[in-house]
C-alpha positions in Angstrom: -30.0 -6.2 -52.7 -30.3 -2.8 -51.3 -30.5 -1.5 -54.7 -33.4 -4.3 -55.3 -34.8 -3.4 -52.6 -36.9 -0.5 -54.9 -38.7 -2.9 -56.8 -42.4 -3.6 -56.0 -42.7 -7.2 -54.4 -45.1 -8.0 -57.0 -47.4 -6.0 -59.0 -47.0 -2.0 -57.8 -50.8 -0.9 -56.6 -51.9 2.2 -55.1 -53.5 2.0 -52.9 -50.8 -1.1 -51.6 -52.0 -4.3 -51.4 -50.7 -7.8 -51.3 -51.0 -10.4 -54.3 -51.0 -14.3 -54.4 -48.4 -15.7 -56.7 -47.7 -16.0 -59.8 -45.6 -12.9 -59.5 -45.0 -12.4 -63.5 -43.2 -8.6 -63.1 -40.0 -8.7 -64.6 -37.6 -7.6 -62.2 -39.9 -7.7 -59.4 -38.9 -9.0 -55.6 -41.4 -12.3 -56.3 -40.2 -12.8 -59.4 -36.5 -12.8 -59.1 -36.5 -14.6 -55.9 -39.4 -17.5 -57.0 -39.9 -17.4 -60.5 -36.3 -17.4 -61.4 -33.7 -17.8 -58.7 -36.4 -20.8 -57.7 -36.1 -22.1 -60.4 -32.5 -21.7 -61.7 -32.8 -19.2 -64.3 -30.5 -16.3 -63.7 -31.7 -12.7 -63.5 -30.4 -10.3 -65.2 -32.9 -7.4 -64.0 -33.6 -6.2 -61.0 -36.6 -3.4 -60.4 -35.6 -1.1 -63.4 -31.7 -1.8 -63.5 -30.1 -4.2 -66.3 -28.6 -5.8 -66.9 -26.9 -7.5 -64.1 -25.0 -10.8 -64.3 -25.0 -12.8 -61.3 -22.4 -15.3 -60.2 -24.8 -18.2 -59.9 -24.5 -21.7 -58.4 -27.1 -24.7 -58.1 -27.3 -25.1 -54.1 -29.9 -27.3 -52.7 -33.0 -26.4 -51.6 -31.8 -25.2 -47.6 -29.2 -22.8 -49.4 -32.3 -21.0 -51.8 -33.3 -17.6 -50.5 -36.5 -18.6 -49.1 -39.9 -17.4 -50.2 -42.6 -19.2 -48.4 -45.0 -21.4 -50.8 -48.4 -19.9 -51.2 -51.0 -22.5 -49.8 -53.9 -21.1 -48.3 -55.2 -24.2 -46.6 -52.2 -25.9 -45.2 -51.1 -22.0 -43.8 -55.0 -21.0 -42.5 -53.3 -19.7 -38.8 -51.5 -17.7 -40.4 -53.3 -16.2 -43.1 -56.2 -15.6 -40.0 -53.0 -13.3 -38.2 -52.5 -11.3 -41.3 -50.0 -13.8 -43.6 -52.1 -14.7 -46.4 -50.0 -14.4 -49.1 -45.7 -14.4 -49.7 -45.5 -10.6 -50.0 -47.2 -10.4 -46.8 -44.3 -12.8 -45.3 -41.2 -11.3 -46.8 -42.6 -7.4 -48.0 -42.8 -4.4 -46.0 -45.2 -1.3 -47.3 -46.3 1.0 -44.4 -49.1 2.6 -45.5 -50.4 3.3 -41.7 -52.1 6.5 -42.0 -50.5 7.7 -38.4 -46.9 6.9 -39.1 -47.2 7.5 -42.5 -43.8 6.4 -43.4 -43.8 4.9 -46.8 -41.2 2.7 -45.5 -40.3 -0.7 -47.9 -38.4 -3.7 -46.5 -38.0 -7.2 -48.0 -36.6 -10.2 -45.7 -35.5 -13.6 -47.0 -33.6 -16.6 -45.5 -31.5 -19.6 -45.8 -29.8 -22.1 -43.5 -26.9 -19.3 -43.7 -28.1 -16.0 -43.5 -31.1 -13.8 -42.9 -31.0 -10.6 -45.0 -32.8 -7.6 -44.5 -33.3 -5.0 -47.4 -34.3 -1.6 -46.6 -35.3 1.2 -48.8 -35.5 4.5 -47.9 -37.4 7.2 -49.7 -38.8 6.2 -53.3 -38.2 10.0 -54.7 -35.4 11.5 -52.4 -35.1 14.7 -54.4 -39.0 14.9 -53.9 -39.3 14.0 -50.7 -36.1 16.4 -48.8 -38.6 18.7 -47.3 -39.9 15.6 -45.5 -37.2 13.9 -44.3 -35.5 17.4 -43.1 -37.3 16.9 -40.4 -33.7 16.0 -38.1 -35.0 16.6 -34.8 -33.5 13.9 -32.6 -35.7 11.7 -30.5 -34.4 9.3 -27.6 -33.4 6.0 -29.2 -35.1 4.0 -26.9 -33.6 0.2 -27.8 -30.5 1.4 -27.1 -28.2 4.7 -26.3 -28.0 7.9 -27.5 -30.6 9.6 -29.9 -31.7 9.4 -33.9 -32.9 11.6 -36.5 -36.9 11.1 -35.9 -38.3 10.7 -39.3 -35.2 7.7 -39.6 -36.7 6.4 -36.0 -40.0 7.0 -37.0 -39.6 4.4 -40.4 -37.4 2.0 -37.7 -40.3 1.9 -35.8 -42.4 1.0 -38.3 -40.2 -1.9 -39.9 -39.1 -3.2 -36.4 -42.5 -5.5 -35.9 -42.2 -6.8 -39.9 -38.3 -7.9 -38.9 -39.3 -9.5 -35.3 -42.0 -11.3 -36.8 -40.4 -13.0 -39.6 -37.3 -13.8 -36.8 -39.9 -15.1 -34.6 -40.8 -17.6 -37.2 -37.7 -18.3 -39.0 -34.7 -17.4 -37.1 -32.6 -21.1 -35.6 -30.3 -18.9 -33.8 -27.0 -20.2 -36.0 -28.2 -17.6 -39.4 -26.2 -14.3 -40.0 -27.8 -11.2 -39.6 -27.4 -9.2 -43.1 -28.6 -6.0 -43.3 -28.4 -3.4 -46.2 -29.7 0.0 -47.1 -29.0 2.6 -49.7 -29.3 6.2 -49.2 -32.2 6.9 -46.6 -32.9 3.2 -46.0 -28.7 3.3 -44.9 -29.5 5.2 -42.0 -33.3 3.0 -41.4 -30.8 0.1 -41.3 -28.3 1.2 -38.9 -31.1 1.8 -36.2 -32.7 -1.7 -37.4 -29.1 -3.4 -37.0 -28.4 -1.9 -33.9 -31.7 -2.8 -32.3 -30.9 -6.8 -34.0 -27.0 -6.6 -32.2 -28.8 -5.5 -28.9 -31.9 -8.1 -28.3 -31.3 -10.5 -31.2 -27.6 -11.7 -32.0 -24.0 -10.3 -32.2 -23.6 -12.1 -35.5 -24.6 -9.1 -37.8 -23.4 -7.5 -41.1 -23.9 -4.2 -42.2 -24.0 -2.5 -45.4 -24.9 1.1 -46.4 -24.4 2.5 -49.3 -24.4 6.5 -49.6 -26.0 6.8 -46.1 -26.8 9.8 -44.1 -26.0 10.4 -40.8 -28.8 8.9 -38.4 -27.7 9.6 -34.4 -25.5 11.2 -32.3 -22.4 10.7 -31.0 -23.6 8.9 -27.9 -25.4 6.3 -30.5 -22.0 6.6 -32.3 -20.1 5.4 -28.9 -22.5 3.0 -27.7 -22.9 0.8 -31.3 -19.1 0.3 -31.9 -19.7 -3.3 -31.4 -22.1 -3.5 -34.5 -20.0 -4.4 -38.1 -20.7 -1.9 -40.3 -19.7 -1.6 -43.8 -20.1 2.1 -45.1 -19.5 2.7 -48.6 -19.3 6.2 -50.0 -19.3 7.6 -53.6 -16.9 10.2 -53.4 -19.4 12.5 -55.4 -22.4 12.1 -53.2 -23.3 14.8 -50.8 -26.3 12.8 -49.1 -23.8 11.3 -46.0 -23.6 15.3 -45.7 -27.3 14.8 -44.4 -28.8 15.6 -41.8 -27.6 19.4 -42.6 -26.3 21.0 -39.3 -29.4 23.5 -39.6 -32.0 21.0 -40.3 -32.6 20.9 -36.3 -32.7 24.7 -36.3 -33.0 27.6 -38.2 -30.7 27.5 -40.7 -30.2 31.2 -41.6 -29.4 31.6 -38.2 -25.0 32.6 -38.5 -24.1 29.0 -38.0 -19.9 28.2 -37.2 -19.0 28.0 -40.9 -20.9 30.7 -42.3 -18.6 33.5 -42.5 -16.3 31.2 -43.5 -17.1 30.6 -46.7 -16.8 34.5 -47.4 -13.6 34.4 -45.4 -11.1 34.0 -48.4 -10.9 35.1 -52.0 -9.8 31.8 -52.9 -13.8 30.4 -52.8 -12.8 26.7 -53.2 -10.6 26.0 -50.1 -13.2 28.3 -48.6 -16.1 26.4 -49.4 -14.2 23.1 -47.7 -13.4 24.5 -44.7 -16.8 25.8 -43.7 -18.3 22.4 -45.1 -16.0 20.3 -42.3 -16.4 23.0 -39.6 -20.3 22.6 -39.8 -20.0 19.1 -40.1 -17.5 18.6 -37.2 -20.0 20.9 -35.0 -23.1 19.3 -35.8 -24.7 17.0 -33.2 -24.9 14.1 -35.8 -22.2 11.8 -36.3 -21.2 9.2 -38.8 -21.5 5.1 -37.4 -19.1 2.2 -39.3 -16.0 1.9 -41.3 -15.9 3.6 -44.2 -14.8 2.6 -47.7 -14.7 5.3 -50.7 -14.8 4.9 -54.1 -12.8 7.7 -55.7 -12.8 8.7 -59.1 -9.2 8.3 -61.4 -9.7 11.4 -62.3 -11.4 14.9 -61.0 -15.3 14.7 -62.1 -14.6 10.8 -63.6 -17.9 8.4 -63.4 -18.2 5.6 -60.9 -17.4 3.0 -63.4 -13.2 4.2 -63.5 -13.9 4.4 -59.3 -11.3 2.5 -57.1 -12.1 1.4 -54.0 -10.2 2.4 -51.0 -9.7 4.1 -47.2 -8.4 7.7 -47.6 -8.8 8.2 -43.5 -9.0 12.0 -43.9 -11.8 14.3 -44.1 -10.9 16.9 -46.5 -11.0 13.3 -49.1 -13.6 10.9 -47.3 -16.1 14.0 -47.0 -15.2 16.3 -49.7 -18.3 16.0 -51.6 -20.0 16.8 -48.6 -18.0 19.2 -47.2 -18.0 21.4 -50.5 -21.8 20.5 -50.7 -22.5 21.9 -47.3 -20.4 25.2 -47.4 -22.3 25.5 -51.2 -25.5 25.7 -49.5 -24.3 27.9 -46.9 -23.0 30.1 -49.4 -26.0 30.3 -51.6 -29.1 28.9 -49.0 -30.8 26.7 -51.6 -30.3 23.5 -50.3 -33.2 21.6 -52.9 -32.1 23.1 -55.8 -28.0 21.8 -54.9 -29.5 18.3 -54.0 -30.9 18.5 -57.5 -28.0 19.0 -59.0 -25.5 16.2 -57.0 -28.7 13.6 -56.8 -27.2 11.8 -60.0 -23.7 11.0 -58.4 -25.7 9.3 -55.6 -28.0 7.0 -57.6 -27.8 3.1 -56.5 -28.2 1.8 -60.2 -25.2 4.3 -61.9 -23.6 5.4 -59.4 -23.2 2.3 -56.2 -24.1 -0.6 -58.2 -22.1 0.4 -61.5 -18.9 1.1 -59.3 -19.5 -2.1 -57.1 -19.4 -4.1 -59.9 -15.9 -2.7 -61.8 -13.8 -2.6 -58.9 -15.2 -6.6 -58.2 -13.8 -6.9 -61.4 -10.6 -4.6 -60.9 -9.9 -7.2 -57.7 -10.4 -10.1 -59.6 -8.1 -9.0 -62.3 -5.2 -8.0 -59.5 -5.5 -11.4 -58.5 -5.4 -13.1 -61.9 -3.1 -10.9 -63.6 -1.1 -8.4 -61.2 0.0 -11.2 -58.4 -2.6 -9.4 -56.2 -0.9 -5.9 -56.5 -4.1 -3.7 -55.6 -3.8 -0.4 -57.8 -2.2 -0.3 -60.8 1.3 2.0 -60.9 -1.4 4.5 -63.2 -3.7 4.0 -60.8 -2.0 5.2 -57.8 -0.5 8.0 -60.5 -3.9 9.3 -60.9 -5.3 9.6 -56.9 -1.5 10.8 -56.0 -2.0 13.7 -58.5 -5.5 14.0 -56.8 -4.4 14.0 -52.8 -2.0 16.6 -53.9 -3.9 18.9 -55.5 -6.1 18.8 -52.3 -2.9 19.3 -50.5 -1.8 22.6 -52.5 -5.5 23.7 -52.0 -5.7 23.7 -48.7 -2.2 25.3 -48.3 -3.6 28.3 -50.5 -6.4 29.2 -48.1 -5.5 32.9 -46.8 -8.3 35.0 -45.3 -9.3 38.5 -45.9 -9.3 41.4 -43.8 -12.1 41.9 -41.6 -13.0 44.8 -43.8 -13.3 42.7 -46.9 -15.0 40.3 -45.4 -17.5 42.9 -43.8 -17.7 44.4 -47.5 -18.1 41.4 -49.1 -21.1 40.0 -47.0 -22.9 43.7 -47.5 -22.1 43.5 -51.3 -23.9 40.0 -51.4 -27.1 41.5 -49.4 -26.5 38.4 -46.8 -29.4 38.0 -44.7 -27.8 36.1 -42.1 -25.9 39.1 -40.7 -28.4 41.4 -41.2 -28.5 44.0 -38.1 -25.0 43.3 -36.7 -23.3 45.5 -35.3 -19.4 46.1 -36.5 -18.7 44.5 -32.8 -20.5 41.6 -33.5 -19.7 41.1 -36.9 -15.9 40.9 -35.6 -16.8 38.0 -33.1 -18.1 36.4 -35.7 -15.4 36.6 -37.9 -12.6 36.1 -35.6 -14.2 32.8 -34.4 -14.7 31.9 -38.3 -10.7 32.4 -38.9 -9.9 30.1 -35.6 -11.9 27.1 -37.0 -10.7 27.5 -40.4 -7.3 27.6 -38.8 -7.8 24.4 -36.5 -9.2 22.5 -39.3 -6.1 23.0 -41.7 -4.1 22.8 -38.9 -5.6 19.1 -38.4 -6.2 18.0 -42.2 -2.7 19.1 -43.3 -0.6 16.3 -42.0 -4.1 14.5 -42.1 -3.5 15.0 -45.8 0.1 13.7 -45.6 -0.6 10.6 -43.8 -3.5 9.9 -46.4 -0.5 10.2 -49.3 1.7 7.6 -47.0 -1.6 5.4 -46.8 -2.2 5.4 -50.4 1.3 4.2 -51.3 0.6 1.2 -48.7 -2.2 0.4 -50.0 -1.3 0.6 -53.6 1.1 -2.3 -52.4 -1.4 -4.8 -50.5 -2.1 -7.9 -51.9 -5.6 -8.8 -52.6 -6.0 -12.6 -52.6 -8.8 -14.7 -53.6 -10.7 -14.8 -50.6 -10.5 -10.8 -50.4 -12.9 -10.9 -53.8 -15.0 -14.5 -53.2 -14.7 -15.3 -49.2 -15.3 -18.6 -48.5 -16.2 -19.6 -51.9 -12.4 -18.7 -53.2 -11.6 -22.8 -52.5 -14.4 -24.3 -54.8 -12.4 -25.9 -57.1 -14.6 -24.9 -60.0 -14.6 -21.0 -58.9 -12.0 -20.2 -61.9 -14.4 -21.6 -64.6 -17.6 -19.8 -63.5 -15.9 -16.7 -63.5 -14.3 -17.2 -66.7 -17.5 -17.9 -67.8 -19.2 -14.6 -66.2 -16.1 -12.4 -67.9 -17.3 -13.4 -71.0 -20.4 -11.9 -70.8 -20.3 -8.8 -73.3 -21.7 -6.7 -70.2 -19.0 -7.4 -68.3 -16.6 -6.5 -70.3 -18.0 -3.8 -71.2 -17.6 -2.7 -67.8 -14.0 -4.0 -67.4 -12.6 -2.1 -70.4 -14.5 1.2 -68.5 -12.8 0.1 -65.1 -9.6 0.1 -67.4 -9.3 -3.0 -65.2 -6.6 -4.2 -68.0 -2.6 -3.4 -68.8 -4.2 -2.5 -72.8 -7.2 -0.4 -71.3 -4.9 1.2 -68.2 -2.7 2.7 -70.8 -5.5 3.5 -73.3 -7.4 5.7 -69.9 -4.3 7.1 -68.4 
């Protein structure tokens, strides 16, 4: 759904406007949601993506994900206050020209839940100069402060969200909400608002979010249950940048670090996770990874798990943000890592192997969690961190002042040898304190992994409460033997035949 949530509602129109049904787009919100899921044909594509197999039951008609029926008489009132057709009940497009947010939402409901899609920017890549505007603004529905172009789309899809509550809401409903990328962050304030004045029954998802308050948000919101999932090779939870509230060629904590040690990789890390642990953004939820087999491997051989250490859980972005700090072109590096963050190939494609990685533990591995190669694999992985970190020795002062002068780097320009050896001094201590914390951080994340490798996954872990339908084994036999899906489990190496074949 938050990947879904890119599609148009109906037919895409610029300038936005609303359209009466039939909504015939394949792959469109309408069209899923009415013209197939309606009417029990199963989707396969959703905006651009394909294909995708849903599991699929027949439920009756209080269990559908609701779209309202489009009849203009029986619904005059409301098509008089500005519902006059579907898309106008369940799609957000802000087109206001003083907000200007270009913020999407879609909202849907059943006698269960009530979901909440948001989307974030259409063309992130595009778009970064806009949405580097992180100057924080008082979040006024709750504690703390947000990013303000984050508050500024909130505010915009707050009214959309109350409305549709106000109308459809019985008070017994889950709250879902989701977001990928920037509409991760949208959806955190959203949730947070929905915990506060609406219900404690909430659920949270973000995928590949950036950071969207401060640590008194942070504090203040550890009620609300939120899922954060990360692609370990995404750098956008690096986001907002710690100079994005100021001028970033200003000498920030980190920056001599990254010139503070021959070795440029360990370097790079510890700046990364300096800046990041002095930044006045902070991360909200619990946070799952999905971690490659092996160095550089796609999102489909991912595996899904809870390193609980920063030089893992944020090395993308750590090494992302002492990259930028090294070379100052923070467009051109998003660029270059955008692919990695994707919600089709990169969230969606990983979502779907490791759902098919648990199911296999359960059917075939007793509910063993990683394979013995597995756990071979992101062992070799922790440990090669670990040896990295434990090379990291810094220069002299003289080296390091050579080196800086040898690069032409403008952020020291006009120091003074006095200056320049503050600078430095208080460079070393941080890179000293943070492998002084990561190092048995790193350990304990080894210990973790071994425990983990060794936790039993049962059916509820993969299906919930649908694991005691008694005919769950036959649909899913029956979605495995889709050639998609197979597809994907032979690139999960989800199998003994395919483990041995990737390892």
């Amino acid at each position: 759904m938050s990947a879904f949530v890119y599609a148009p509602f109906s037919t895409a129109t610029k300038p936005y406007s609303s359209a009466p049904p039939p909504y015939s787009a394949l792959g469109n919100i309408g069209y899923v949601l009415q013209n197939q899921l309606g009417r029990r044909i199963r989707p396969t594509q959703f905006n651009t993506a394909s294909p995708y197999h849903l599991l699929c039951e027949e439920v009756p008609y209080s269990k559908r994900l609701e779209i309202m029926p489009y009849d203009p008489a029986r619904y005059e009132r409301e098509a008089q206050e500005g519902w006059r057709n579907p898309e106008d009940v369940h799609f957000l497009h802000d087109t206001d020209n003083e907000t200007d947010t270009n913020t999407q939402a879609f909202i849907t409901h059943n006698d269960k839940i009530v979901l909440i899609s948001v989307r974030g920017t259409q063309e992130f890549v595009a778009d970064a100069s806009r949405d580097a505007d992180a100057r924080q603004v008082l979040y006024a529905e709750g504690e703390g402060q947000a990013h303000r172009g984050f508050y500024e789309a909130f505010q915009a899809t707050k009214p959309f969200v109350e409305r549709y509550l106000n109308a459809f809401y019985t008070g017994e409903q889950t709250l879902v909400v989701c977001g990928h990328s920037l509409g991760g962050a949208i959806a955190l304030l959203l949730a947070e608002w929905l915990r506060r004045e609406w219900s404690s029954d909430i659920q949270l998802y973000t995928f590949g979010a950036p950071r969207a308050a401060d640590a008194a948000f942070v504090k203040a919101a550890q009620p609300l249950t939120h899922h954060r999932i990360v692609n370990h090779n995404d750098p956008v939870p690096a986001l907002p940048l710690p100079w994005m509230d100021a001028e970033w060629k200003l000498a920030l904590p980190g920056a001599a670090l990254v010139y503070s040690s021959p070795a440029i990789g360990i370097a790079l890390l510890l700046a990364g996770i300096v800046n990041l642990q002095g930044d006045s953004y902070e991360h909200h939820g619990e946070q799952w990874h999905f971690m490659p087999r092996k160095p550089g491997g796609g999102s489909e051989a991912s595996v899904l798990w809870q390193p609980g250490c920063a030089l893992v859980d944020e090395q993308s972005c750590a090494r992302y943000v002492g990259e930028i700090g090294l070379d100052g072109d923070m467009p051109n590096r998003l660029a270059l890592a955008a692919t990695h963050h994707l919600s089709d190939r990169g969230y969606a494609r990983a979502a779907l192997t490791n759902l098919l990685r648990w199911n296999t533990s359960v059917e075939e591995r007793n509910g063993k969690l990683f394979t013995e190669a597995e756990t071979r694999d992101i062992y070799a992985q922790l440990l090669s961190t670990a040896q990295l970190l434990g090379s990291w020795q810094a220069r002299s002062f003289n080296e390091f002042r050579w080196e800086i002068r040898r690069r032409g780097e403008m952020r020291f320009y006009g120091k003074s040898d006095l200056e320049l050896r503050a600078i430095y001094a208080d460079a070393i201590e941080q890179g000293e304190r943070v492998r002084a914390e990561q190092s048995p951080a790193l350990t304990r994340t080894q210990q973790r992994l071994l425990a983990q490798a060794e936790r039993l996954v049962t059916p509820r872990s993969v299906f919930g409460e649908y694991a005691e339908r008694v005919d769950l084994a036959e649909l899913v036999a029956q979605w495995r033997a889709i050639n998609d899906n197979q597809v994907a489990e032979r690139l999960a190496a989800v199998t003994q035949e395919s483990d041995r074949t990737f390892a």
